[in-house]
DSSP file (Angstrom, degrees, kcal/mol; ACC not computed):
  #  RESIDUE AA STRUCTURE BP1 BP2  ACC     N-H-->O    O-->H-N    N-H-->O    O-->H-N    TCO  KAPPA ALPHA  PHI   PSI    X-CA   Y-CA   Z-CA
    1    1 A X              0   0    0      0, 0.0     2,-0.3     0, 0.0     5,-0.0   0.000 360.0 360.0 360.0 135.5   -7.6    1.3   10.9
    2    2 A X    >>  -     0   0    0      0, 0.0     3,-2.5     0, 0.0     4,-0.8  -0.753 360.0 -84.5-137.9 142.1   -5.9    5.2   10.0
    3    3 A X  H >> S+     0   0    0     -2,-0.3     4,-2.5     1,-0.2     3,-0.5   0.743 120.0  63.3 -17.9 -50.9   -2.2    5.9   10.5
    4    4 A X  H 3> S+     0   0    0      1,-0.3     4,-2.2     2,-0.2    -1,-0.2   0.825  95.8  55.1 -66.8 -38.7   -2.9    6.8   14.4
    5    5 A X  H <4 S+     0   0    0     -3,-2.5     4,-0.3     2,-0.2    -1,-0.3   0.697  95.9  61.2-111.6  12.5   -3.9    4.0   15.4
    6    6 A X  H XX>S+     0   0    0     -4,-0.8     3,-4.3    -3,-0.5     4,-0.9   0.911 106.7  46.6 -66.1 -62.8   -1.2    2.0   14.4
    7    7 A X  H >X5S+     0   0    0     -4,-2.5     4,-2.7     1,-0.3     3,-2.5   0.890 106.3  59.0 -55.5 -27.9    1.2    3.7   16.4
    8    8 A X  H 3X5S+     0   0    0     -4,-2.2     4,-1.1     1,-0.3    -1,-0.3   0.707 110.1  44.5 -57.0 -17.8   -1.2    3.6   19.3
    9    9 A X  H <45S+     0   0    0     -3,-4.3     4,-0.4    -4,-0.3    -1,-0.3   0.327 116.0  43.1 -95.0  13.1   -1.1   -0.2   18.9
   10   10 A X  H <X5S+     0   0    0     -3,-2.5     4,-0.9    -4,-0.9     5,-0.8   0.514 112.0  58.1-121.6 -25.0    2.8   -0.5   18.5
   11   11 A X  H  X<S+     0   0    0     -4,-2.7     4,-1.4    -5,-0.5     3,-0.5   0.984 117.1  32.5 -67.3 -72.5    2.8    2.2   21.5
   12   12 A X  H >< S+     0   0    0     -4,-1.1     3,-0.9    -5,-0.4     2,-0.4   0.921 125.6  43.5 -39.6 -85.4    0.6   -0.7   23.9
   13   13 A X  H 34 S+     0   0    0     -4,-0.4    -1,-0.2     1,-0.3    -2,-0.2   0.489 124.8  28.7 -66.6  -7.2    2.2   -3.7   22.4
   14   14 A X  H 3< S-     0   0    0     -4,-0.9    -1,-0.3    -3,-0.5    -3,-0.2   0.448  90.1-131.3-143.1 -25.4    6.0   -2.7   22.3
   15   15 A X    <<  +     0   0    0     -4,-1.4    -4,-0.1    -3,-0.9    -2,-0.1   0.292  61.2 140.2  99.2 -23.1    6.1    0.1   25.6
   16   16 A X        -     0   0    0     -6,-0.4    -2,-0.1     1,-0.2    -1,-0.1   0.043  62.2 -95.6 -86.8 162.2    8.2    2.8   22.9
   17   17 A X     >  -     0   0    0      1,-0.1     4,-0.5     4,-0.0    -1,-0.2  -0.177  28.9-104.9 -61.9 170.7    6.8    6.5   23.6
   18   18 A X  H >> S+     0   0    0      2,-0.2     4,-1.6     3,-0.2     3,-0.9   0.982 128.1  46.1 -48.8 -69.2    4.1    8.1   21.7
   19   19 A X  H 3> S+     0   0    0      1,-0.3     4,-2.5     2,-0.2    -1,-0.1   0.852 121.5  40.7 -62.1 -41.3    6.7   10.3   19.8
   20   20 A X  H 3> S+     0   0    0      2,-0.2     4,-1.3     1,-0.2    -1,-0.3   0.718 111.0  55.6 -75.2 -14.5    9.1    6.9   19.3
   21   21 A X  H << S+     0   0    0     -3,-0.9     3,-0.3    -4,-0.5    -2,-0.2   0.984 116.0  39.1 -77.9 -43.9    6.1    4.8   18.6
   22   22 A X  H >X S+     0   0    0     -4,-1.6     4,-3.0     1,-0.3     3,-1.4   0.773 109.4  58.2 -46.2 -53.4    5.3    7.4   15.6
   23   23 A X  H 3X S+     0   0    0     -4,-2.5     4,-1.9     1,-0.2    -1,-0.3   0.913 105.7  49.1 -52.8 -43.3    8.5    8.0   14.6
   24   24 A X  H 3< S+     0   0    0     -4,-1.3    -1,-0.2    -3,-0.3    -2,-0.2   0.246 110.2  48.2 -85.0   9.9    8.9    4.4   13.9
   25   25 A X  H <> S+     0   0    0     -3,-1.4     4,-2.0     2,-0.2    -1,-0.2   0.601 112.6  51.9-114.9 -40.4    5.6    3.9   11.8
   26   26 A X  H  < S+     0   0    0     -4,-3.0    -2,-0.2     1,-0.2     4,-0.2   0.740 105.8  52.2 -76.9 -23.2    6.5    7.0    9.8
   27   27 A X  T >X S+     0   0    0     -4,-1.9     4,-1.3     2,-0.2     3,-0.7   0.845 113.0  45.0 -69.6 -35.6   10.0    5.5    9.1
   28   28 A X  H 3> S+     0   0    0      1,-0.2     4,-2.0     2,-0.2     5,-0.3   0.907 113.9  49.4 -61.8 -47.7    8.3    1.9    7.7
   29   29 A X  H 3< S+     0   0    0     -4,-2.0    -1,-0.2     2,-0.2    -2,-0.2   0.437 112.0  48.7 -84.5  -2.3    5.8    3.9    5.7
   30   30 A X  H <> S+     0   0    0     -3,-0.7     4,-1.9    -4,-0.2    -2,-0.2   0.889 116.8  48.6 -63.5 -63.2    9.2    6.4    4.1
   31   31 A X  H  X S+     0   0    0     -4,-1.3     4,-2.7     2,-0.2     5,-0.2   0.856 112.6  38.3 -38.3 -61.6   10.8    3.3    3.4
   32   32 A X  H  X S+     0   0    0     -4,-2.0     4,-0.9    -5,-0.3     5,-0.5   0.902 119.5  49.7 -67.1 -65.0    8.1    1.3    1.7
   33   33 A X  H  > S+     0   0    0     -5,-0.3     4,-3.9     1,-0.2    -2,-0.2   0.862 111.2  51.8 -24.5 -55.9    6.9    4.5   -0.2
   34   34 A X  H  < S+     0   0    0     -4,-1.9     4,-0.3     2,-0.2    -1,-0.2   0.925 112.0  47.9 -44.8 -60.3   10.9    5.2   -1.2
   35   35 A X  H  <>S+     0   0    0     -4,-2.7     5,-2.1    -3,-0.3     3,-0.5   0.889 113.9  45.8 -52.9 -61.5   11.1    1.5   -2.7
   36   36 A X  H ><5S+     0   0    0     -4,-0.9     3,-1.6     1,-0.3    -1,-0.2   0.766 103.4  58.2 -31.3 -50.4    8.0    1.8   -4.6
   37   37 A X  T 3<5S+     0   0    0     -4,-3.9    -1,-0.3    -5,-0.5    -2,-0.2   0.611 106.3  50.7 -59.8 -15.8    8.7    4.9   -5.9
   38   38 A X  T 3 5S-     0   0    0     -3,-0.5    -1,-0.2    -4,-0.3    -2,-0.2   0.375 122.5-106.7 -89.9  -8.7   12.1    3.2   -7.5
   39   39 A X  T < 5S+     0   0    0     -3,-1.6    -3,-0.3     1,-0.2    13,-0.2   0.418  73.6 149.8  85.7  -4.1    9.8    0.4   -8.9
   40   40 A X      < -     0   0    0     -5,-2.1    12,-0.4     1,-0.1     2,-0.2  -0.318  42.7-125.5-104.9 155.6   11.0   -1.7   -6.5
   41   41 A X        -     0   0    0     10,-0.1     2,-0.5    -2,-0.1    10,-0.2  -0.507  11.7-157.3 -76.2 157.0    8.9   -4.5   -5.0
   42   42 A X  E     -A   50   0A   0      8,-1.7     8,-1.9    -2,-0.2     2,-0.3  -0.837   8.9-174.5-144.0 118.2    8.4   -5.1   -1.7
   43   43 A X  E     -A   49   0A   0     -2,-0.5     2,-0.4     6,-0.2     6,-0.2  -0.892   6.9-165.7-114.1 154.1    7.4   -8.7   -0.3
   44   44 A X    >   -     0   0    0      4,-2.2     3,-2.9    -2,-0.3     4,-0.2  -0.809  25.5-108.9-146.4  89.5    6.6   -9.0    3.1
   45   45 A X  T 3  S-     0   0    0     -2,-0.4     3,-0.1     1,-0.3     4,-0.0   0.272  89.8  -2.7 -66.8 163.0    6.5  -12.4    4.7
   46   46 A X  T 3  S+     0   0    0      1,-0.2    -1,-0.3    35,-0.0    36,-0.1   0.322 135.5  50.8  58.0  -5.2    3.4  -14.0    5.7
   47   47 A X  S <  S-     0   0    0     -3,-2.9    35,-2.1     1,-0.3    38,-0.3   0.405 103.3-101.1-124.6 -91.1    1.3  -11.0    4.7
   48   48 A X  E     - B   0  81A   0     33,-0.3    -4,-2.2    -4,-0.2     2,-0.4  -0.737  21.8 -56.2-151.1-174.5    2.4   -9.9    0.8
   49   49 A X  E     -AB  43  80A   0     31,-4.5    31,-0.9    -2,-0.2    -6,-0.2  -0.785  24.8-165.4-120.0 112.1    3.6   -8.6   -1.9
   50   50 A X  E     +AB  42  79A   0     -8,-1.9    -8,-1.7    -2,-0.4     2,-0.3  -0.474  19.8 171.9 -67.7 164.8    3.4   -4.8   -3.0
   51   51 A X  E     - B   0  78A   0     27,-2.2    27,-1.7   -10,-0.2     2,-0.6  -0.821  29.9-136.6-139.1 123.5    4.3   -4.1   -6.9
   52   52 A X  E     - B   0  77A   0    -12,-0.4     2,-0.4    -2,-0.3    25,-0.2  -0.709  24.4-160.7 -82.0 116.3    4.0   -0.9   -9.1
   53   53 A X  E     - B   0  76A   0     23,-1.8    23,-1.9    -2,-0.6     2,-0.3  -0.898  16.8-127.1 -92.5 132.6    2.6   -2.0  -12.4
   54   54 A X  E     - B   0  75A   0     -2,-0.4     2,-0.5    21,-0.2    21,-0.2  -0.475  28.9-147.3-116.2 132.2    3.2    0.5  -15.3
   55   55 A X  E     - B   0  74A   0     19,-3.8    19,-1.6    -2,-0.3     3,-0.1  -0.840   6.7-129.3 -95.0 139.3   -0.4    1.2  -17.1
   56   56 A X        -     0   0    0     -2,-0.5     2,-0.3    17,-0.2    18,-0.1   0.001  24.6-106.7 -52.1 163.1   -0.9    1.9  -20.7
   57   57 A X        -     0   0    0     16,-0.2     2,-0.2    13,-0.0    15,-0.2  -0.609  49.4-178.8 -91.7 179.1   -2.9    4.9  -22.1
   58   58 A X  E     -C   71   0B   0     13,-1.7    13,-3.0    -2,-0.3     2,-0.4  -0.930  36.3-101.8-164.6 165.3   -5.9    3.5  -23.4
   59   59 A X  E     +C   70   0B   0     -2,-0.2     2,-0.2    11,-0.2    11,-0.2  -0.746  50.1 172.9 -88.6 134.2   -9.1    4.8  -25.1
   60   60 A X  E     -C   69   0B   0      9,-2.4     9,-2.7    -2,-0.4     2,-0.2  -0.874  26.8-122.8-138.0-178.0  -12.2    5.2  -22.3
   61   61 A X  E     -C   68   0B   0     -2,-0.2     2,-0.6     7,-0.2     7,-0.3  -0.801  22.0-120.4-117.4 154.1  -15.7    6.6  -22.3
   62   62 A X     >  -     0   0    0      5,-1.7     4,-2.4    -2,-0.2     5,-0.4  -0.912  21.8-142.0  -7.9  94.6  -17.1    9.3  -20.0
   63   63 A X  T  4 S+     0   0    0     -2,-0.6    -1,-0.1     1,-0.2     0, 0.0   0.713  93.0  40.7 -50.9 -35.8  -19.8    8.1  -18.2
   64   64 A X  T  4 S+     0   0    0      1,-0.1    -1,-0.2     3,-0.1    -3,-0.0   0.938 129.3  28.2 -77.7 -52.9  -22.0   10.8  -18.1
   65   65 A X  T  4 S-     0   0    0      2,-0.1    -2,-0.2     1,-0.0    -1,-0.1   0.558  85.1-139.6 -49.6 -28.7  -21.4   11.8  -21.5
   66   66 A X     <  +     0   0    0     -4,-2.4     2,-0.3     1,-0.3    -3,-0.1   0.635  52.0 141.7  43.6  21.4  -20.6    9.0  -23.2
   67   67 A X        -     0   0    0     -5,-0.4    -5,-1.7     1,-0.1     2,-0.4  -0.547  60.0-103.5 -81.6 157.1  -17.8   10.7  -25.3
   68   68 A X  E     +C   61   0B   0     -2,-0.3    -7,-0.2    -7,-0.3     2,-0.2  -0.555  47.2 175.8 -74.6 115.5  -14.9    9.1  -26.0
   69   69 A X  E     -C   60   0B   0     -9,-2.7    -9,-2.4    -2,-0.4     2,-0.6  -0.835  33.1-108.0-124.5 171.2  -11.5   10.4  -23.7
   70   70 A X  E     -C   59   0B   0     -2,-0.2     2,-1.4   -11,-0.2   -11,-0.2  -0.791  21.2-155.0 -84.5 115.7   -7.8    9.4  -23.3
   71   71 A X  E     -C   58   0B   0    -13,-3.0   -13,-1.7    -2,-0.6    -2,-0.0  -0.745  32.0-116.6 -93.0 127.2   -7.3    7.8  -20.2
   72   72 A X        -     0   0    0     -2,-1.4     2,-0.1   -15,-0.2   -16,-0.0   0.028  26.1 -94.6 -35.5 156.1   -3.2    8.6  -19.5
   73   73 A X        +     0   0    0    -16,-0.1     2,-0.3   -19,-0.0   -17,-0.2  -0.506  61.8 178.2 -79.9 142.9   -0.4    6.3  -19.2
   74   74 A X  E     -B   55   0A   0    -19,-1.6   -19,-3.8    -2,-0.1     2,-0.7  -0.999  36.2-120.4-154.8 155.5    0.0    5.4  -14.9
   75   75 A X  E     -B   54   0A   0     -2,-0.3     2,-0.3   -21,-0.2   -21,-0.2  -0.892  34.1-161.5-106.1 123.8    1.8    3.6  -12.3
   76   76 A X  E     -B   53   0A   0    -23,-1.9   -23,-1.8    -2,-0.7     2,-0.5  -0.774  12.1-146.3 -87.0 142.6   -0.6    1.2  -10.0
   77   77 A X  E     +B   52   0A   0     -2,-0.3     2,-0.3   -25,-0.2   -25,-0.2  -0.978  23.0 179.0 -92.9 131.4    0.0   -0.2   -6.8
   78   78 A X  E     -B   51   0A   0    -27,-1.7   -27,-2.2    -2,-0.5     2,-0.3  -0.913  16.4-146.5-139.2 165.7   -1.6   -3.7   -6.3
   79   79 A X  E     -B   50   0A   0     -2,-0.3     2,-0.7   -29,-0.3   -29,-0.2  -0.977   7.6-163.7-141.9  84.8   -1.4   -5.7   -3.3
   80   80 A X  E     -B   49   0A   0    -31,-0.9   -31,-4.5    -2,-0.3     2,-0.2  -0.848  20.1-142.3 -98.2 118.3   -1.2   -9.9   -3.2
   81   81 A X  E     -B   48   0A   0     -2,-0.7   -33,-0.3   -33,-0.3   -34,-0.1  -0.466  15.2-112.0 -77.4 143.9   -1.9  -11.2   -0.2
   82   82 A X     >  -     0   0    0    -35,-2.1     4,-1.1    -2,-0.2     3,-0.2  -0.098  25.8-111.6 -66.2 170.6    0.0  -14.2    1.1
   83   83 A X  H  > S+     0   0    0      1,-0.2     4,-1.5     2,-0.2    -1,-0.1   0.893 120.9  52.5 -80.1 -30.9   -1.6  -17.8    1.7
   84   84 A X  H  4 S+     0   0    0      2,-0.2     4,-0.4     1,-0.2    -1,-0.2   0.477 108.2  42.8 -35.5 -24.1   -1.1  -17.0    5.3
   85   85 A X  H  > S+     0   0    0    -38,-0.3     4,-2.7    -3,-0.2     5,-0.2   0.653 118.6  54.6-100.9 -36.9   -2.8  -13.8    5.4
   86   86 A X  H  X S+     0   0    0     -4,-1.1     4,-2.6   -39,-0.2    -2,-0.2   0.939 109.5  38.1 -39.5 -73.6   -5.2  -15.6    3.3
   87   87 A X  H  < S+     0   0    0     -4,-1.5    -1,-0.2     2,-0.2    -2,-0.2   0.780 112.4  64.4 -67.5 -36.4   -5.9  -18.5    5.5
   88   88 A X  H >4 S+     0   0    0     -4,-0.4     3,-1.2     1,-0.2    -1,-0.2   0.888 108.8  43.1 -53.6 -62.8   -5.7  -15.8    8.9
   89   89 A X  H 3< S+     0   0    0     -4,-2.7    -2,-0.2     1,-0.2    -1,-0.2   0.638 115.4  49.6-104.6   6.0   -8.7  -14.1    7.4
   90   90 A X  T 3<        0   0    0     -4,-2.6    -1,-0.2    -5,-0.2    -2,-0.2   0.379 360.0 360.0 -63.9  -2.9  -10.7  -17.5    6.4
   91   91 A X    <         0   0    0     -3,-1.2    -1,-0.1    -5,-0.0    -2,-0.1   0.426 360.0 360.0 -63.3 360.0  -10.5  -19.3    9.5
């Protein structure tokens, strides 16, 4: 599923225009992005929880080479799904 075709389901299921259905997909996805970017967590009930986790540098190998590189210090996003969201897609 790509960006588009959420609003095209929130455009069916909720009657808003194209342009309002869009607007309103791109405002969720400012938002969550904004929060994240702050560190901030974002739990969402029944489906999950996002969190930016802060990564270490670390020594890694180059696969092709098999020299030795520095892999940089980074911020992750990971994704925990609820027991609901869980259960949804186990039935």
């Amino acid at each position: 599923m790509t960006k588009i075709d959420i609003i095209q389901d929130v455009y069916e299921k909720l009657g808003f225009s194209k342009k309002d259905s869009a607007r309103i997909v791109e405002s969720v996805f400012d938002i969550m992005k904004d929060c994240l970017g702050r560190g901030e967590k974002i739990k969402i009930s029944g489906f999950g929880n996002f969190v930016v986790k802060e990564k270490k540098s670390r020594r890694g190998r180059n696969p092709q080479t098999g020299k030795e590189i520095e892999i940089s210090a980074r911020r992750v996003l990971t994704f925990k799904s609820s027991q609901v969201l869980r259960k949804a897609l186990n039935v």
